[in-house]
N, C-alpha and C positions, 0 to 999 in steps of 0.2 A: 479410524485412521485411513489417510486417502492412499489406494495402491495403484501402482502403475506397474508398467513394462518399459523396459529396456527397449529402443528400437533399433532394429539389425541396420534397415536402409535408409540412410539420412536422406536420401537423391527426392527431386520430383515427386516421383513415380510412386515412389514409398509412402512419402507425405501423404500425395490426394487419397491415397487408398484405406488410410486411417484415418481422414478426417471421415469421408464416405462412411465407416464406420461407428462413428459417434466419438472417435478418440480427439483430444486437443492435444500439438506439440507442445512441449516446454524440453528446455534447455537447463541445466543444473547443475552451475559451478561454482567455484571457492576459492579463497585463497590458498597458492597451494595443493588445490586438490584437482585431478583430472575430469574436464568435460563430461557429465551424464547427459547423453541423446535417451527422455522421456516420453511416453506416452499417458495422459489418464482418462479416463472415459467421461466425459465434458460434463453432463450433470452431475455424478459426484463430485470434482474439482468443484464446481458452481457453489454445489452444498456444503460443501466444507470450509471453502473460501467465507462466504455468506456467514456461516456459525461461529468460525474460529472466534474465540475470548481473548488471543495474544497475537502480536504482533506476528512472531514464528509460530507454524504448525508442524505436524509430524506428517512425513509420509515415509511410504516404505514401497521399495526396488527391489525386484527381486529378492525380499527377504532382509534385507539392510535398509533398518530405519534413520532415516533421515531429518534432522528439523530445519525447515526452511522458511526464508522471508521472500514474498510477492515484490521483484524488480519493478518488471514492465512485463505491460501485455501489447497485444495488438490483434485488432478486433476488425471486422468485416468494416467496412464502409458505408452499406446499406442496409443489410442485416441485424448489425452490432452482435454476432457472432462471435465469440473467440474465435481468433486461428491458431495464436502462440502465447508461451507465456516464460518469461526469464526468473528461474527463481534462483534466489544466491542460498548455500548452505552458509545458517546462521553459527559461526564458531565460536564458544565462548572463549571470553580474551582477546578476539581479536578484532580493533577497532576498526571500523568502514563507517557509510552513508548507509541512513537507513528512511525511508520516507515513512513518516508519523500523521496520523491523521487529528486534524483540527476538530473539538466538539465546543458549539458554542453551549452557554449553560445559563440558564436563567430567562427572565422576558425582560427586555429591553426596556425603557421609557420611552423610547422613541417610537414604539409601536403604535401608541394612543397617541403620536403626532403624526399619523399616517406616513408612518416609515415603513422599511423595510431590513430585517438582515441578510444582508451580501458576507459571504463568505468567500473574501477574494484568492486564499491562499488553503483548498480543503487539505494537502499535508502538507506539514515543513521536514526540510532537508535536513536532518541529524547527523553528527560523526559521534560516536561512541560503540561499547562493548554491546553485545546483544544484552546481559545481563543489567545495561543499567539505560537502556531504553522504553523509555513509559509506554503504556500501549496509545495510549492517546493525549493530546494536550485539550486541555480544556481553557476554554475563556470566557469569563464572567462577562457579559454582554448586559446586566442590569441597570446598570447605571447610565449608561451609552444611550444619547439623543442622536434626533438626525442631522446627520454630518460627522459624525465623532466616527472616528475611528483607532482601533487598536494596533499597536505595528509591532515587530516581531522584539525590539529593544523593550516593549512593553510587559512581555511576559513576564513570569518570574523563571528565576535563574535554576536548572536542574543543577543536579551535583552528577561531575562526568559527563554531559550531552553538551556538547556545545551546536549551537545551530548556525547554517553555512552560508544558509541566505542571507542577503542585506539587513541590517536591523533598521532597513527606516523603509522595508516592505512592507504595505497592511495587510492583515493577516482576517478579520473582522469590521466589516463598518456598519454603520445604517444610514440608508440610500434613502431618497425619497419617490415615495411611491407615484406611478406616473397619471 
């Protein structure tokens, strides 16, 4: 389980002096629930981010564990450093936006037509419960020549997730290779 601290000085000053440290900011709210000003120490975040098996992970604050879903981050410019990172505490029951990651699955046909798979859309936009949000969507890309593409009207239909995006967004194609 990832732990953090509590951070006393949200200012400037507080900030550079923890990241100097090795710690990354993250932000930690909810509906409902009061703003947590977090700190975690950036390689463990890294590693646990990286392993997680579910959508939500667990961390724990000062001894109060917490399951959380990955908002947004924002990352150095040059570096690709983390600097911050927004996590929402995942409530069960209560429906919000949840970003879900695209896994394509299979080999293409279009690949021995010297194609390429483009993954134009790598998460789609979700509103549902954290309990009935899949960890990831998959799309059968076997059949799929160059130029075919999948759109998000395409998928099959979860039971409770509805998706926010356009449904005539592609989500999968294959590109031709240059």
């Amino acid at each position: 389980m990832l732990e953090g601290t509590i951070r006393e000085s949200i200012g400037k000053k507080g900030t550079k002096a923890l990241r100097r440290d090795g710690y990354l900011i993250a932000n930690i709210y909810g509906k409902g629930l009061e703003n947590i000003h977090a700190a975690f120490k950036m390689n463990e975040y890294v590693r646990t981010v990286r392993n997680k098996e579910t959508l939500a992970f667990p961390v724990s604050i000062d001894g109060k564990e917490i399951n959380v879903v990955v908002q947004s981050y924002e990352a150095h410019p040059l570096t690709s450093l983390l600097l911050h990172v927004d996590l929402m505490v995942a409530q069960p029951g209560v429906v919000t936006h949840y970003h879900v990651p695209v896994v394509p699955q299979g080999e293409a046909f279009g690949l021995k037509n010297k194609g390429l798979v483009n993954v134009s859309k790598p998460r789609l936009r979700v509103k549902a419960a954290i309990e009935n949000v899949p960890n990831s969507i998959t799309v059968d890309v076997t059949p799929m020549d160059v130029g075919d593409s999948r759109l998000i009207r395409d998928l099959a239909i979860i039971d409770n997730v509805k998706f926010t995006d356009s449904d005539r967004v592609a989500v999968v194609s294959i590109i031709k290779a240059k």
